[in-house]
Every structure is written in C-alpha cells, then in structure tokens.
N, C-alpha and C positions, 0 to 999 in steps of 0.2 A: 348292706353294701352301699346303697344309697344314701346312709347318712355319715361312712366315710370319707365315699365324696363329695359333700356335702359341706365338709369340714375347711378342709383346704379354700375351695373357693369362695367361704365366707370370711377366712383368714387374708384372703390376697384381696376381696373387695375390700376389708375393713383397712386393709394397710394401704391400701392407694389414696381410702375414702382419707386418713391420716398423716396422709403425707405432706408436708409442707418446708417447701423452697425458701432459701436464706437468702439476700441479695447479693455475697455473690454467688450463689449458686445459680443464679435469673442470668448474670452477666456472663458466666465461665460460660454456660452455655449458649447463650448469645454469640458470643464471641467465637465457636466453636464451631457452628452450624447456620449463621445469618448469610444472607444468599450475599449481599454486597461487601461482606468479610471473605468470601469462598472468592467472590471476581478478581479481587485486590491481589486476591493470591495469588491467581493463576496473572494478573501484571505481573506480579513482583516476580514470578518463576519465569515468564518470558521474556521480560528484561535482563534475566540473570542469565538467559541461555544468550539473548544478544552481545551481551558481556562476553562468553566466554568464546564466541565466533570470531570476532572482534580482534582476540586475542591471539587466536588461533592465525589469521590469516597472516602473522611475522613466520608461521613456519612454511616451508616445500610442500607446496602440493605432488602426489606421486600417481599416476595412471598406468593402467593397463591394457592394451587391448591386443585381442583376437580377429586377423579376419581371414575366410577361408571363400576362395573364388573358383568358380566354374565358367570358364567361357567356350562358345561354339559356336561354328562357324566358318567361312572360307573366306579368302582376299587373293587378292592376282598377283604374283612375282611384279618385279621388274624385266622379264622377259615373254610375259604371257602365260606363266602358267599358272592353273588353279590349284592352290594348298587347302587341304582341310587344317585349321589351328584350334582345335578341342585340346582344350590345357586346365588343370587345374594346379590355383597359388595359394600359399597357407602363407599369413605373415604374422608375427607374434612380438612385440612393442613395448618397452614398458619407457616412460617417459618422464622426467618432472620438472617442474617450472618454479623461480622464485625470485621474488621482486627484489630486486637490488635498493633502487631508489624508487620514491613517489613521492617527496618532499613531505616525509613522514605524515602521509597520508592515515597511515595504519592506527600510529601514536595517537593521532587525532580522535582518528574513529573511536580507537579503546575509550579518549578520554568524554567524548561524549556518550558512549555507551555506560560507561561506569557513572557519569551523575545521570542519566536515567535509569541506572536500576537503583539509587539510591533516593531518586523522587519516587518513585513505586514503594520504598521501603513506609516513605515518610507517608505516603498518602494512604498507605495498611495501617500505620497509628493512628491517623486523623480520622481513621474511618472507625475504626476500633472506638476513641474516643467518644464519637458520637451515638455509637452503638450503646457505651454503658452510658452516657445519660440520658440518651431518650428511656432506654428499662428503669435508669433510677429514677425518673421521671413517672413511668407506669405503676411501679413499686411502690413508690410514695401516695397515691394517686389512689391504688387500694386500700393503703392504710387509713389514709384521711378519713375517705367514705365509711369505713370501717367505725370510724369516732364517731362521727357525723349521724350512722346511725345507734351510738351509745348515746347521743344526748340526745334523739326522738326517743330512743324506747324509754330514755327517764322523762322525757314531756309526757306520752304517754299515761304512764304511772302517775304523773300528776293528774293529768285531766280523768285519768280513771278516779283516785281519791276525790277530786274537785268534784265530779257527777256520783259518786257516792255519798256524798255529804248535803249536795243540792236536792235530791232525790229525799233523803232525811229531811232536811227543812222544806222540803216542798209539802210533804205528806202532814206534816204537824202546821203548815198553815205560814210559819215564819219566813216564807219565798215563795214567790210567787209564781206559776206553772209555766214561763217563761222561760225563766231561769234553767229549768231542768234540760225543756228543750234548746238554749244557748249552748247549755253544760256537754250536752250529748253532740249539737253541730263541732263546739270545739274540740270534741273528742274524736270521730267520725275526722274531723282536719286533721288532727294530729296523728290517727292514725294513715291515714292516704300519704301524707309527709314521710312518715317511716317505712311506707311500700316503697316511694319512688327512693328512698336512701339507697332499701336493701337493693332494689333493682341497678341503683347506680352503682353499686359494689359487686354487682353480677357483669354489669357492664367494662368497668373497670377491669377485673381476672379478664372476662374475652380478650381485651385489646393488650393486656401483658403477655394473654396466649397467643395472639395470633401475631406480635412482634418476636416471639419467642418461636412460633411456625410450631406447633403443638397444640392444634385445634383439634388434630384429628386422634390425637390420643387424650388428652384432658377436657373439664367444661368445669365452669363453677361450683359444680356439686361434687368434684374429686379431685378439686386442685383449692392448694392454699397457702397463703404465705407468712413466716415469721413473723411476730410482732420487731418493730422496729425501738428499743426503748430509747427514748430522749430524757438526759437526762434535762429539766428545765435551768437549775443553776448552773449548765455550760453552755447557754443560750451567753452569747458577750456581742457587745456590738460591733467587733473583728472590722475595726476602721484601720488597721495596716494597708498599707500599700501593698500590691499584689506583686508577693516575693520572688515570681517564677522569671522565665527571660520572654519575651515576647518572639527575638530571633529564635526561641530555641523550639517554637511550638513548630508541632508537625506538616501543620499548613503553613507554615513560612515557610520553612526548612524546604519543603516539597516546593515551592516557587520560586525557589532561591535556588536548587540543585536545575529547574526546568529554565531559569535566564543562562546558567553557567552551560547549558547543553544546545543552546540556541547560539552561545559567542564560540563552542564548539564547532558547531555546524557550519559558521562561518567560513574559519579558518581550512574545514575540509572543501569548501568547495572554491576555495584561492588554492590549493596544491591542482586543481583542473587546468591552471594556467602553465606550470610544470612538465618538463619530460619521464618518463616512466622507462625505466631501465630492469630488464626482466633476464634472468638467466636461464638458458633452457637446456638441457643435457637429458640425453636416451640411449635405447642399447634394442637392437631387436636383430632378428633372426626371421629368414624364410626360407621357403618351400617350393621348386615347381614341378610339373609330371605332366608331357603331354596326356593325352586320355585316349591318343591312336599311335600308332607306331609311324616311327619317322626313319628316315635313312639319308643318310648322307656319301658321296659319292667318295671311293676308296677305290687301291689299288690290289690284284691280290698279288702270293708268289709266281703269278708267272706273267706278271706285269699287267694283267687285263683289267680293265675298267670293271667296279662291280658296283652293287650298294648296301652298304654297311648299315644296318640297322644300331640306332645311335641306343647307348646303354645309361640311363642316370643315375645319379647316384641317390641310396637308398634316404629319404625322412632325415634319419638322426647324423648322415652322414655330411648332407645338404646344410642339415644347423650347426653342423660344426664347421661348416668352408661357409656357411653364408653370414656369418656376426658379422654386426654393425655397430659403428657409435659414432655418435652425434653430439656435438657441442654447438651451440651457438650465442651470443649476446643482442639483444632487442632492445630497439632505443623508440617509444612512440614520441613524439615530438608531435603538442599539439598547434596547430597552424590558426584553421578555421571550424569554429562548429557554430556559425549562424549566431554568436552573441548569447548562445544560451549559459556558460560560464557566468556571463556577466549579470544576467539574469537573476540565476540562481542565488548569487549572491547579491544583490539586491533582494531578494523574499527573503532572505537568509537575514540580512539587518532588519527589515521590518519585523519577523518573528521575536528579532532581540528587543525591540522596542516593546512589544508587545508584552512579551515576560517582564521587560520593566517597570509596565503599569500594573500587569496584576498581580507583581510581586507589591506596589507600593497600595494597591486596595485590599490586595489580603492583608499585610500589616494595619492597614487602617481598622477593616473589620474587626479583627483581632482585638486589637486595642477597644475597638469601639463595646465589640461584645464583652471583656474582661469589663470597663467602665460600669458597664449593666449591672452588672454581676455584685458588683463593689456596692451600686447605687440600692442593688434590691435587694444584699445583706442587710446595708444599715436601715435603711427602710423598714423591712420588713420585722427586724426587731426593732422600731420604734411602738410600730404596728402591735408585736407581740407586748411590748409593755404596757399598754394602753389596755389590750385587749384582757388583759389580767387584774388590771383597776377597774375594767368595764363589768367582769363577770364577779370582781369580790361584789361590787354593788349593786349589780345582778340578782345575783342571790340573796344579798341582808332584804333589798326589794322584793323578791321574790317569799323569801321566809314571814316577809311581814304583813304580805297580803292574802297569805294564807290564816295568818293569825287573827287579820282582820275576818276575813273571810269565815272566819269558825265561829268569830264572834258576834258575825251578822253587820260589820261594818261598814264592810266594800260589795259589792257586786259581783256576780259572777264574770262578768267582761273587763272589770279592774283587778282579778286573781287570771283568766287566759290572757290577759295583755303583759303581765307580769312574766307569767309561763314561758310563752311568746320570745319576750326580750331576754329573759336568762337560755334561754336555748341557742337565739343568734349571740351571745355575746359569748358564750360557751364555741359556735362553732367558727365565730370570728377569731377565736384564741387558737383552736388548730387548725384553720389557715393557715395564719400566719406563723406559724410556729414552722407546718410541712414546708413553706415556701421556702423561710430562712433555711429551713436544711438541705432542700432542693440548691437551693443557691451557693451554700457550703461545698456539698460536694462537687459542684459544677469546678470551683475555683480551687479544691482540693484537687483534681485532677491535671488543670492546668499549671499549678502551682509547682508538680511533681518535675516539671522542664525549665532546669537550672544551667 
C-alpha cells in the first residue's frame, strides 16, 4: 500500500522537478497576476464607472418617499379653551427632477470623463509593456548565466587535463613541483568561478520568481526555463529607423488623453458662471386621523344644540380625495460665490499647462529611450562581431598552448592565461549577443504602435 502511494507522489515531484516555462509563458502570467497590472485595472474599471455616471446624469432623476407622523399634545382656542390635538398624518410622494439647461454642463463632464477612462486604458498598456520587459529582461538574464556557466565547466575540464598532465611531468622530473601546485591553485580558481556562476543562475530564477510573485510555490531546484535558441546568422545590425509612431505609444497616448481632460475641466467650470434651469413635477397622496375623538357642534331634529362626534373618512378613501400634483420650473441664477468660480478656473488652466509639459517630457523620454535602444542594437552587435574574431583567436591561442604545453614549451601560467582569455572572450560573445536581443525585443514591442 505504501509503495502505491509512493508512486504518484514521485510522479508529481518528478513532473514539477521537470517543468519548464517558455517566455511567454513568464509574461502571460505576469501579466495576469502582477499586483501593479491588478491596480491599472481596477483605474481603468473606475474610470469606466465614472463614464457611465456622467452619462447617466442627461436622464430624470425619480424619488420616493414615505413619511408617517404622530403628534401630541394641547394648544389654546382662540377663545380660551384647552384642545387635546393627538393626530396621526401619513404622506406618500413620489417626485422627479431634470435639468433642462446648465450650459451643457453634462456634455462636458461625459467628455472629460471619457478621455480619462481612456488615459486609464493607455496607462494598463504602458504598464503591461513594462511588465513584459523587465521578465524578458529576467528571462534572458537566466539564460546568459546559464552559458556563462557552460564556458566554466569547460575551463574546468581544461585546468582538470592541465593538472593531469602537470602532475605526469612533475613525477618524471620534466616540471618542476611548482608547476603542479600553480596547476591545482588554477584549478581550485576555476573551480570557485563555476560555484559563483551556478550561484548567480540560482540567483537569477529567485528574481524571475519573485517578479513573477511565485516564491512561495517554486525555488530554483523545481523551476526552470526553455532554452531560448538564437539563431546567430539573424544577428543583423537592424540600423533602420524605429518603424513604430512615437504619438502612438501608450505613454503618450495616456498624456495626451490627461491634457484633453484638463481643457475639459476647464470648460466645465465656465458653465459655474451660467443659470441652471431644472424641471421639477410630483404626484403624492395623504392621510390624517385624530388619535381622540373630536366633535363638532350640530343641531339635532328638534332644533337643540348637540355635539356631533366628527366621522373621517377611511385610509384608501382619504388617498383617493387627497391626490396631489405638482409642476414647477427652477431657474438658479448665479450672482455671488466669493470668486471661487473664478478660481477654479484659474487651477483649472494651470492643470492644462501642466499636462502640456508632461505631455512634451514624456514624448522627449520616449524618443530619448527608443534613441538608446537603436544606439545599443548597433552597438552591441558591433560588440558581438568583434567578440566572435576575439574567441576564433581565443581558441587557435588557446589550442596552441596546450600543444605547447604537451610539449614542454610553455609554462603552466602561459596554458592558465590562455584558458583564462578564451573563457572571457567566449563569455564577452554572450553578453553581447543576450544584450542585442534584449534590445531587439525592447524595440519589437514598441515598434508593434503604428
């Protein structure tokens, strides 16, 4: 029984242990569950409700009310005498109001509400955007490391054969017991180099997981990511000019939609100087019923003064003799409010101004960041060309001082210095290789806003 279940849960460790994330599988998910993607959202859902209020307020507002009263108590005639007046009044209302004019006050509001819920829209892409390049930034970052320690563990393997062969001519006398111990301090280096690699590719998964917010279910020993293959002959030095619109990126667009809502704002608070014309029409019905018996003075058939206990008529009978309706038309006519109109609008231009300059520093940055981008493609494959003539000659250097090195030519510290320089020139070539494609997709993304 125990080694049935036994089975399965070596089946679900092996498969987690095997599991490995494509980019964009890193990003869908990012994108899905990143906490400042989740805020954006909840703008863009609040701005859409202010929208739709906005719109709402051209319709009739309609109300209803209820109200039911108890009074008690006594007050004096006009002749001196003392009344008890315990009464109970039920009134029942329904009412509704609507703005005739307000110097399309309304119009205005929609139209400032609608370009901010569509700067909310723009600032959920920009935010998106950045989301997938900092991951494909972390993504590539593991891979590097990844290389980084494939050209230690082949240093390694050198300076292993190097102290196998130093150890052979140490013992036969043809090297000197020096040598051995160089052989081994270089190996000993070489190995410490390939701990902190792997460490930095340990390090590296953390910081994909914990942008990814999946720390608490993954760790480097059960999370792993796709090889990313480059092909090296579509490495090009892609010196085009950046095909996309500059106006069309998301952060423009978003500071461009918050000036048009700020010369909105304006215009609503110049209709303050405006009269406000409101329709108001109702309909209500009530109720009353002393709470003591009342009488009123009568005569009877044979002429005698008596007192007549007065009889009301019943609830339903009351709302049918007591309907009401009410029409009216309301004109507010503003006079004086202390200058605060004038105010307003005053804050109201400075806002515009404001949006004016950081609509023209976002386009600056904009510009300025694409620039970059452009400068650290070409760049960076000049880098990668060079870095490729570095490690061919790397290596004939390298092959040839082992040759020496067999033959008793060179030195051991003229075969690790060899090692040494083909290892940096091997991991100078995928730098810049990851960088260039870091930079590719930076500008593939912005490129996609035509």
């Amino acid at each position: 029984m125990k080694k049935l279940l036994t089975l399965p849960i070596l089946f679900f460790f092996f498969s987690v242990h095997a599991q490995k994330w494509s980019l964009k599988q890193c990003i869908d998910y990012a994108l899905e569950n990143n906490l400042d993607i989740l805020q954006n959202l909840y703008n863009k859902d609040i701005e859409e409700k202010n929208l739709s209020i906005a719109k709402k307020e051209r319709l009739p507002s309609v109300t209803g009310s209820i109200s039911n009263n108890a009074n008690f108590g006594q007050n004096i005639s006009s002749i001196g005498l003392i009344n008890r007046t315990d009464n109970f009044n039920n009134f029942i209302r329904i009412g509704t109001n609507v703005t005739l004019y307000n110097h399309k006050r309304i119009q205005k509001q929609i139209q400032k509400s609608n370009h901010d819920f569509y700067a909310s829209l723009q600032n959920l892409e920009s935010t998106k955007n950045i989301i997938a390049i900092r991951i494909t930034e972390l993504y590539l970052n593991i891979l590097l490391n990844k290389e980084r320690v494939k050209i230690l563990e082949s240093s390694v393997l050198n300076a292993q054969d190097a102290l196998r062969k130093t150890i052979i001519t140490t013992e036969v006398g043809t090297s000197p017991l020096t040598a051995k111990y160089q052989a081994e301090a270089e190996l000993s280096k070489q190995e410490q180099e390939l701990q902190n690699a792997r460490i930095q590719v340990e390090s590296a998964i953390f910081n994909l997981l914990q942008s990814l917010q999946l720390t608490d279910k993954y760790n480097y020993t059960n999370f792993d990511i796709e090889n990313y293959a480059i092909e090296t002959s579509a490495l090009s030095p892609y010196l085009e000019d950046f095909n996309g619109d500059i106006n069309k990126l998301p952060q423009v667009k978003s500071a461009e939609y918050k000036l048009h809502s700020s010369e909105a704002k304006i215009e609503i608070e110049k209709t303050n100087y405006y009269p406000r014309i409101s329709l108001n029409a109702g309909v209500g019905i009530n109720y009353y019923q002393p709470l003591i018996k009342t009488y009123t003075p009568g005569v009877n058939e044979k002429g005698q003064i008596i007192q007549r206990e007065v009889k009301y008529p019943t609830l339903f009978q009351q709302y049918k003799n007591n309907f009401s309706q009410q029409i009216s038309i309301a004109i507010e006519v503003p006079i004086f409010n202390k200058g605060i109109t004038t105010l307003n609008i005053e804050k109201a231009r400075l806002d515009k101004k404001l949006s004016e300059v950081l609509l023209k520093q976002k386009k600056q940055d904009v510009s300025a960041e694409i620039q970059k981008v452009l400068f650290n493609i070409k760049t960076n494959y000049q880098k990668y060309i060079a870095a490729v003539k570095l490690e061919k000659s790397s290596k004939i250097a390298l092959d040839f001082a082992q040759k020496s090195y067999a033959a008793g030519r060179t030195s051991i510290y003229d075969l690790s210095t060899a090692n040494k320089n083909f290892a940096d020139a091997k991991g100078s070539l995928v730098q810049t290789k990851y960088n260039y494609l870091f930079y590719i997709k930076i500008l593939s993304i912005y490129g996609k806003y035509q």
